[in-house]
N, C-alpha and C positions, 0 to 999 in steps of 0.2 A: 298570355298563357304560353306561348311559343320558347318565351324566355325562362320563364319558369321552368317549362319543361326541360330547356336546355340542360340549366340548371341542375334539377335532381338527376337526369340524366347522366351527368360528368361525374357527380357525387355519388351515386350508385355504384357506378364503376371503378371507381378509387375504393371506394372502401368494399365493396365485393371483392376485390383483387385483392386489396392488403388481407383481408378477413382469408384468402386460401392459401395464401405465399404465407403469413404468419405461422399459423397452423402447420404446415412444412416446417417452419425452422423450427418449430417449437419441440416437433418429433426428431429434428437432427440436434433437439440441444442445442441452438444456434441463436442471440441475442435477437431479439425480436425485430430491432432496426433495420436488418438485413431485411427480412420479410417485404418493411416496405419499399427498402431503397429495390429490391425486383418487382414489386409491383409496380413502382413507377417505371421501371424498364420495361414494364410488358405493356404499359396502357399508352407509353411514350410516345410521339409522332419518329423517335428515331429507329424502333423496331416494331409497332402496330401491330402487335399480337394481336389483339383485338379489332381485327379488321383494318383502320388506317389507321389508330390510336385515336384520343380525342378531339375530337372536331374544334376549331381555334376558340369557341366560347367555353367549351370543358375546361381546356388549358387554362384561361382566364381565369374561372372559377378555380382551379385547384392554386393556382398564384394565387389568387387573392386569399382563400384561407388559410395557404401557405403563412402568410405574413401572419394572421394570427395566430397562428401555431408557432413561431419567432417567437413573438411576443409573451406569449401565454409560456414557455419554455423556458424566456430567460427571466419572468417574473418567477417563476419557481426555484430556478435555480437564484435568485435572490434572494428568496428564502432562506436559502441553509447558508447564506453566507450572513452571519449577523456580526457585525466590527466583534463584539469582546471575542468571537470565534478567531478574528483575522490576526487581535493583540495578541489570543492563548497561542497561535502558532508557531509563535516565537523566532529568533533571528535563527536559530540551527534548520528548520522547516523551510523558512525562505532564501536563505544561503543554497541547499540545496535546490528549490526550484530556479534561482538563477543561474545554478552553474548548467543545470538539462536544458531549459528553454535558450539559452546565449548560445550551447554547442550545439544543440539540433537547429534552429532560428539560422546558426551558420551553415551548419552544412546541407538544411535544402536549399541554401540562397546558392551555394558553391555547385549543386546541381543542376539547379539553373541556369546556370552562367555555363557547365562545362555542355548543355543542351542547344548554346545559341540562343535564351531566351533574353527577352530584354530587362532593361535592371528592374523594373516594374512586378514585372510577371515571377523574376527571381524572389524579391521581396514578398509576394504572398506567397511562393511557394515553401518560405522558411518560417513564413509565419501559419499556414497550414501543418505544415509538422511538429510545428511545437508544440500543441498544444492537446492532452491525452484527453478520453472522453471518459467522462464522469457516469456517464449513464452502461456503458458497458463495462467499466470495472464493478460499478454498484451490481449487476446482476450478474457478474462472475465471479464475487464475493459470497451474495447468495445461495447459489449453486456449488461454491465446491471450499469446502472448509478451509480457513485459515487461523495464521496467528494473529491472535487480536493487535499485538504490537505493531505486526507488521501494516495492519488492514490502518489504525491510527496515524502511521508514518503515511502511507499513499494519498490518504485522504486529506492531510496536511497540506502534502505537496498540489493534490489536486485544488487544492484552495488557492495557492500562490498560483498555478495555471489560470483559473479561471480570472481572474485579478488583472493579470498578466492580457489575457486573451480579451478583455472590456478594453486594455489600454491599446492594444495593439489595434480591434475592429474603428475606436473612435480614432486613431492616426491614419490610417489603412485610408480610411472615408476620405481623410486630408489630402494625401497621396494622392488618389485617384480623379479627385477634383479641380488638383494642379496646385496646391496650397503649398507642399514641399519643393517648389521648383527653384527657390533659393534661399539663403539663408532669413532676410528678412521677413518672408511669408514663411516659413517654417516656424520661426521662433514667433511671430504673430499669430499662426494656427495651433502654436504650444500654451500661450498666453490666454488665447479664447478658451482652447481646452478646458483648463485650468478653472478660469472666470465661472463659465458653466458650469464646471461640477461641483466648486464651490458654492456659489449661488442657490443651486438646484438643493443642494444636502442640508446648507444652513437649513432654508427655509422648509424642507422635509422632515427636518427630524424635528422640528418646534408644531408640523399641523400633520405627518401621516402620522406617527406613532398614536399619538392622539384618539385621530379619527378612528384606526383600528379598534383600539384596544374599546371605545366604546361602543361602535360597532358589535365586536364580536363579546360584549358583557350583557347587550340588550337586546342585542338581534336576532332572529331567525338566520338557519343556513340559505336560505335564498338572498337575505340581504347581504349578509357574507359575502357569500358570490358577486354578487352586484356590487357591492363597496369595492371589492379586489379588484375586479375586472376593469372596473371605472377608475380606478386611480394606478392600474399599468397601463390602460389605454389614453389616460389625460398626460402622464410621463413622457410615451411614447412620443404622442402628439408634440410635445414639448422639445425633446431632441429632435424629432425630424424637422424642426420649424427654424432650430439651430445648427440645421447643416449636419447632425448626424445620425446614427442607425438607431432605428428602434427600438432594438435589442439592447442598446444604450440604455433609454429611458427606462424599457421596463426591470432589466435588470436593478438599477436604482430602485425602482419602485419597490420591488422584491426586497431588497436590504432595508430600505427604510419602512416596511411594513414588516420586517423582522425587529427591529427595533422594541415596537411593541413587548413581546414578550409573549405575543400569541403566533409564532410563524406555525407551529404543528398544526392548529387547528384553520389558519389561512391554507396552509398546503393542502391537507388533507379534505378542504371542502372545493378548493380549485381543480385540484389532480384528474377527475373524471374529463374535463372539458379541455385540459392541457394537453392529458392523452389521445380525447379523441384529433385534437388540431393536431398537436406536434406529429401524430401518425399520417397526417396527409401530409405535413409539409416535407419529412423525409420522402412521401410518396413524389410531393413534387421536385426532390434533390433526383431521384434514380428517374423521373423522364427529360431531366436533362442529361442525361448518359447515351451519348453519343460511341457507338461500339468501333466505329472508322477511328476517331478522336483515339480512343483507348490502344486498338491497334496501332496505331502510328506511334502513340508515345510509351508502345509497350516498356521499351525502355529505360524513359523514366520512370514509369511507375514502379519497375520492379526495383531501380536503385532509390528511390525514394521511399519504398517499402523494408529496404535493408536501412537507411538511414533512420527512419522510427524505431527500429528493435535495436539495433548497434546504438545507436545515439543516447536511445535514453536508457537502456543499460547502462551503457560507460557514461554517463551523465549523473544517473541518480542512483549507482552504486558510490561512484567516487566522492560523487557529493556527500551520503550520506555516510558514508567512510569516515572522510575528515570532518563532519558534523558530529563522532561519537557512534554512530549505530557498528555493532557489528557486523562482520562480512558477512554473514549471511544472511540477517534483516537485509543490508543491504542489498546485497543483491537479490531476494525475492521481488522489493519493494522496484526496483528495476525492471523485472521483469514483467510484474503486473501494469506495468505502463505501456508498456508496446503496443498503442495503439492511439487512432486519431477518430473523431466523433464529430456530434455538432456544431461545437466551434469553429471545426475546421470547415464545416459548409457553410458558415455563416462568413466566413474571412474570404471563404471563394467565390462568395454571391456580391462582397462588396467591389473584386473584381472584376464582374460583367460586366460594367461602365466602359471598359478598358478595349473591350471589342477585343478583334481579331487576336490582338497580341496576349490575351489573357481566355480567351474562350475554351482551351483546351483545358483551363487549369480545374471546372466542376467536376468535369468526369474524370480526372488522373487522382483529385482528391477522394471522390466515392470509391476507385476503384483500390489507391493504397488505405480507406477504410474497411471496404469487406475483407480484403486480404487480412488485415491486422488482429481483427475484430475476430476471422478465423482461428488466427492464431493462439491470440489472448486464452482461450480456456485452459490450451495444450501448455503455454507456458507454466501460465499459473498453477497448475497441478503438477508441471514437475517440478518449480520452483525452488520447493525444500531439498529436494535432490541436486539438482543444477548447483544450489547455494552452498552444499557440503562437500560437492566436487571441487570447488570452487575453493573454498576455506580451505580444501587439506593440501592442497596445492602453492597455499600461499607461503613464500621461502621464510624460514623458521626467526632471522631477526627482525623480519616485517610482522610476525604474527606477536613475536614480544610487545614491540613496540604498540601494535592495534590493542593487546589487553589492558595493557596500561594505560591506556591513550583516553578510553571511557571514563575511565575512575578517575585519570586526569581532571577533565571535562564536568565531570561530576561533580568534583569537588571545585570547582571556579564559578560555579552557573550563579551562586548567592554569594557576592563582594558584600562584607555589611557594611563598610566605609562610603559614603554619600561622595566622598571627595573622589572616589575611585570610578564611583557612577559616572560623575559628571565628565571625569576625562576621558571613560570610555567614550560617551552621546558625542562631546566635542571631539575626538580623534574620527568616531564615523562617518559625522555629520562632515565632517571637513575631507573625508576620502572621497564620498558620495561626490563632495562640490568638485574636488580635483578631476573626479572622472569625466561629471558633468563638462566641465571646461574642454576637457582634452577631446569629450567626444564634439563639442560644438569646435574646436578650432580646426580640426582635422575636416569634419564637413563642409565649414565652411571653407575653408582653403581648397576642398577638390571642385566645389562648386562653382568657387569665383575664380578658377584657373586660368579657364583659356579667357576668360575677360580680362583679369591683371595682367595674361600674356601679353595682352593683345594691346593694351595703352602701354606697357614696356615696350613694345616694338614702335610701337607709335610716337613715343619720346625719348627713346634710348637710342631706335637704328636696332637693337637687339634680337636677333631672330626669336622665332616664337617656340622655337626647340631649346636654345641656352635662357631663352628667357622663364619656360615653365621649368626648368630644370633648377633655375634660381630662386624661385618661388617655391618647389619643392623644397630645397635646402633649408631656406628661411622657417617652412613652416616644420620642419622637423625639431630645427632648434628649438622655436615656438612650444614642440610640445614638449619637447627633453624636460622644463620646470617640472611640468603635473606628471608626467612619468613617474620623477623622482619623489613627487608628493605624495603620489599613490604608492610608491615601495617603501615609504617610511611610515606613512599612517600604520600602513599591513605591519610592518616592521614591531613597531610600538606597541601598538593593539596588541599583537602577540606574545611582546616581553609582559606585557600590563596582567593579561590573564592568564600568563604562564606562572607569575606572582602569585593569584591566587590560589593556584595548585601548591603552587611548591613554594609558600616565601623564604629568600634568603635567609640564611645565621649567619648572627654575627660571629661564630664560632669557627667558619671556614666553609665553604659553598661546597656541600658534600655531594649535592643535587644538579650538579652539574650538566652532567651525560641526559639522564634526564627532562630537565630544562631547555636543555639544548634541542631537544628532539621535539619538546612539545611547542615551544618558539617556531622551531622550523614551519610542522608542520597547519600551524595556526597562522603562520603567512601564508601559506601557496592556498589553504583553503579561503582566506579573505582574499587576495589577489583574483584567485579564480572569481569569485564571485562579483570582484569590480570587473574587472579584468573581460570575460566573456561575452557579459551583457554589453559593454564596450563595442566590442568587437562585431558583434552581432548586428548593431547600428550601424558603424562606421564602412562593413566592408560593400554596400554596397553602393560607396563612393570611392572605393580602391578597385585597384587591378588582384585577382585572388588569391596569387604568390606571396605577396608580402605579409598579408595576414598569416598566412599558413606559416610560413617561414617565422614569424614572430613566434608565433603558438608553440610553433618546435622547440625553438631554440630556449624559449624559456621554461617549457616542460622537460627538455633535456637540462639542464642547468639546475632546478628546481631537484630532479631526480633523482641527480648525482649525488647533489648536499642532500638530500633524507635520506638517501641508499647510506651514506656513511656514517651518519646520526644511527641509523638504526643499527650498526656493528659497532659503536660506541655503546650503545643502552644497550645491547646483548650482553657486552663486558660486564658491566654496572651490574647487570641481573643474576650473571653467572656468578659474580663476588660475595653479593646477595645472599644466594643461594648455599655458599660456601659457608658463608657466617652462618648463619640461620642453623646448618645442618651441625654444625659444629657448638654452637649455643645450645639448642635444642636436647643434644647426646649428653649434657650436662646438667639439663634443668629434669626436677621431678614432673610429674604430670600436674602436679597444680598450681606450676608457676610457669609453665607455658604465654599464660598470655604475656607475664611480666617479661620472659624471654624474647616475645618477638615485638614487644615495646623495647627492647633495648635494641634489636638489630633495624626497628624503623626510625631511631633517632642516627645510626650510624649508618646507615644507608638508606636516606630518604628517597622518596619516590617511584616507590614500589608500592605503593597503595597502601589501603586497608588489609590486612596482616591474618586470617582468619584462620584458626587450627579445625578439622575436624577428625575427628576418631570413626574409625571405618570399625561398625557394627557386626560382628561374625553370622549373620545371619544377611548381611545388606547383599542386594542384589549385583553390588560393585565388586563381590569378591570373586577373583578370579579371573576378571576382566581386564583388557589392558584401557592404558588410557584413547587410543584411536576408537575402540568399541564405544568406552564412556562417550568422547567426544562432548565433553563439559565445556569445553572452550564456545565450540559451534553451537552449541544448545542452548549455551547461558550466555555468552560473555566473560564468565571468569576464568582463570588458569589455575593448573597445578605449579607452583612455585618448588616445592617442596616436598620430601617426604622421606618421613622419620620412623625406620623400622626397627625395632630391640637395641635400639641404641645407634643404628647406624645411619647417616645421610645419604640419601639418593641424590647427587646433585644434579640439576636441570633434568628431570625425569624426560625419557624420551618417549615418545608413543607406544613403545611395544612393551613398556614397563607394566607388568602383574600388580593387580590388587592385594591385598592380602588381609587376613581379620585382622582387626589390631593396630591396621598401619594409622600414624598420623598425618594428615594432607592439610597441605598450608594453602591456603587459597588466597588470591588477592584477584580486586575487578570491581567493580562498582558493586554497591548494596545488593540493590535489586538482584544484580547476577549474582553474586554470592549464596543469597538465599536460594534463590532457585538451583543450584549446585547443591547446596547443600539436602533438600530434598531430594533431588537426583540419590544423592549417595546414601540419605535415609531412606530408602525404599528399600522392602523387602522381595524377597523373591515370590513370596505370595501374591505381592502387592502387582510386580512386574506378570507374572502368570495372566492375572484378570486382568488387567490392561492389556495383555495381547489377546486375549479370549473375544 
């Protein structure tokens, strides 16, 4: 009875505490998590608000439901991860979450390192910040209106995170067990991997979908429950027995019990039981929060807290940049990331093992998640602001370049040649392997360094300073091949789908400038995307200069050739513009379209060519174009505009509306239409919208 009591005793306390700390945040507007991660700070043995905090059997007890509360969490979010969701994602969604988690991945490890920690403790702490939490975007999504675009883009990316974050906690496990300590326990810990998760999926998808789906056609909700429950806790069981987190298995469990076709009604009958666990096992993340621990690495925290909002800014703006989205999807879609959540306690818990040299790393993670998590609302609500500050800012032949750049994109996404497929799959498939190579020869070369030193010195006489310094050399040349593999695949790949955009004539390559631009800039976005995640790997077998100085050098290089591409295709568009305006002053109103089908055949690559006629009643008259801000809104540009006969050529922002006038538009579909509503709107219409 003594134990029992213990028992409801600890549990009363937990959830009394969370149940008043919520309630607070809930009146500050504040994501609920927070609530419990200070409940567990107050019940904690490090601050014992309650007296000493919980007596060692409480603790126990809140550890151990903790772990179901893991479990029960990552079965749900296995849930919403169902494969056709991971195929619809498509390569522009996952290009972009490689190029955020490689840059951020880098530079908490690079904080690490400039802290004195050891390569260990660096390694979780870049795999801590990469990865944004899903459960506090979803409820600041909620809460404060967005664009549906942009809310599809985040949630994309948060797909490729979580994906990302199962791979990183099942290595992490390896890591910490000693499995990475040299090349051939590495690539034998990559191999088991591998074995198991193949294993495990085969045989899941031929007996859970299955079970499910008859399950939930015959069953009561109570079986429900019990089918779910029992088949992420037999998962679970199943990874921990293979050496890895349980959060492993049930996540699996979750994806392969979405298979089904029933995950709504699996979610929504587990959710009550997931929230009550997953709220104490937060409660047990915040009593391991150590306030000495926090003080002392105030430091880091607070530069690891700029590295979240900086990182994935400049990560999943840029990415999505050169992915097609325009600058200011992108950058909202940036800014609603700034922040780190359950994953990143779960990445922190796997290095406890680690003792001393990683113990500080629970409470520096809780601390740069409430900071973030703070933050996260204030972003996201000024996002569309921040976003159009941002856009008007951008210098006038980069924003040419970015209008076109979509339509580009747009128009290459469906090759209908089978033949064209194939060399796409084969040119990736063979980047991927180039990288793979360069990141395994590079690791293993700093790994087995001072050992091949060290039998050079032992059969040469060679000291073990020109000895590794010859080993260095060696292995540089070593990667110079897959270097150059990886700059050609990119290379190709971007001639290949700049083809579809724009195929050559045989008439004379009028498409040039163009071409050129959208080549360029479809390398440095596949590059990045080998390129980082690379990098993210490898540096924490280098010294962190050399990385960085690579990064440099080939982002300044990189820079230079688009900075001049895109004063190339300015020309292109100003000449353009010339024709058009000059065609246009000669054609009647109802052979317009056949006029700017002739200046798209003599000046290709300028898009989709769209005239509209501005309404004497539209609410555009009078306005200049920075008011409209059609570009920022939609994506599409003003190209043109043809007034009583005369060309405006390259309209500039301060350029007047007027009834009457003709506006050539070009930009992808979508944007176009959406423009052209803009400009179909009355003043009536504009009144009650602002009303």
């Amino acid at each position: 009875m003594h134990h029992g009591g213990g028992f409801l005793e600890g549990l009363a306390i937990v959830l009394g505490t969370a149940l008043l700390t919520t309630i607070l945040c809930q009146r500050l507007r504040q994501p609920v998590v927070l609530g419990y991660l200070l409940a567990g700070v107050l019940v904690g043995p490090h601050v014992g608000f309650l007296g000493h905090g919980l007596e060692q059997e409480g603790v126990g007890t809140v550890e151990t439901l903790a772990e179901l509360g893991v479990i029960l969490l990552m079965f749900s979010l296995g849930l919403e991860f169902r494969l056709k969701k991971v195929l619809a994602m498509g390569p522009r969604t996952a290009a972009i979450g490689a190029v955020e988690v490689g840059l951020v991945a880098w530079l908490g490890f690079l904080v690490g390192q400039s802290f004195g920690w050891s390569t260990k403790a660096s390694v979780f702490a870049g795999g801590i910040v990469a990865i944004s939490s899903t459960m506090i975007v979803a409820k600041t999504f909620a809460e404060v209106r967005t664009d549906r675009r942009v809310m599809d883009l985040v949630f994309g990316i948060l797909i490729f995170e979580d994906l990302a974050a199962i791979l990183m906690l099942a290595t992490l496990t390896a890591v910490v067990s000693g499995a990475g300590v040299s090349p051939g326990l590495f690539a034998l810990s990559a191999v088991k991997l591998a074995g198991f998760l193949f294993c495990l999926v085969t045989v899941g998808l031929l007996l859970v979908p299955r079970l499910m789906s008859y399950v939930v056609r015959n069953g009561r909700p109570e079986t429900i429950l019990v089918a779910s429950v029992g088949a992420c806790f037999l998962m679970a069981v199943l990874a921990e027995r293979f050496g890895y987190s349980v959060g492993l298995g049930a996540f699996l469990a979750g994806a392969l019990a979405a298979e089904s076709g029933h995950s709504r009604t699996l979610s929504y009958t587990v959710r009550p039981l997931r929230d009550l666990f997953a709220a104490i096992f937060f409660v047990s993340v915040g009593m391991l929060i150590d306030p000495a621990l926090i003080l002392e690495h105030k430091e880091a925290i607070c530069l690891l807290t700029l590295v979240v909002i900086g990182g994935k800014v400049v990560g999943v703006s840029l990415g999505a940049v050169l992915a097609g989205h325009s600058t200011q999807r992108a950058v909202q879609a940036g800014l609603s990331l700034t922040q780190i959540g359950e994953f990143s306690f779960m990445i922190a818990a796997v290095a406890l093992p680690l003792g001393e040299q990683a113990r500080f790393l629970y409470p520096v993670a809780v601390s740069v998640c409430v900071l973030t998590s703070f933050a996260t609302p204030f972003f996201v609500r000024r996002s569309e602001g921040a976003a159009r500050w941002v856009d008007a800012r951008v210098p006038r032949p980069l924003q040419t370049f970015l209008t076109f750049y979509g339509a580009w994109l747009g128009r290459m996404r469906s090759p209908k040649e089978e033949t064209a497929w194939t060399r796409i799959r084969r040119l990736g498939f063979l980047s991927v392997i180039e990288a793979g190579f360069l990141t395994g020869i590079i690791i293993g070369f700093s790994i087995s360094l001072p050992r091949l030193a060290g039998l050079l010195e032992r059969y040469t006489g060679m000291s073990i300073r020109w000895g590794s310094l010859l080993l260095i050399g060696l292995g540089a040349v070593a990667c110079i091949p897959f270097c150059l593999g990886i700059y050609h695949c990119a290379q190709r790949l971007g001639v290949l789908f700049a083809s579809f955009a724009m195929p050559p004539s045989p008439q004379g390559d009028r498409a040039h400038a163009p071409r050129r631009s959208l080549v360029l800039a479809l390398q440095v976005a596949i590059f990045l995307a080998l390129v980082l995640p690379v990098l993210a790997l490898i540096q924490p077998f280098l010294p962190p200069l050399p990385g960085i100085g690579v990064l440099a050098l080939l982002g300044a290089v990189s820079a230079v050739a688009f900075w001049r591409s895109t004063h190339t295709l300015e020309g292109h568009v100003r000449a353009g513009a010339v024709m058009m305006a000059e065609v246009l002053a000669r054609q009647s109103r109802d052979s317009i379209p056949l006029a700017l089908g002739q200046v798209q055949e003599l000046m290709p690559g300028l898009g989709e060519l769209t005239p509209v006629r501005i309404d004497p009643q539209s609410a555009a008259v009078g306005k200049n174009l920075v008011q409209l801000d059609l570009r920022g809104r939609t994506g599409a540009t003003v190209v043109c505009i043809t007034r009583r006969g005369e060309g405006v050529l390259a309209p500039s922002g301060d350029e007047l509306i007027a009834a009457g006038d003709l506006l050539v538009l070009s930009g992808e579909p979508e944007a176009v239409r959406s423009a052209r509503t803009i400009l179909a709107r009355r003043e009536v219409d504009e009144a009650s919208l602002a009303a």
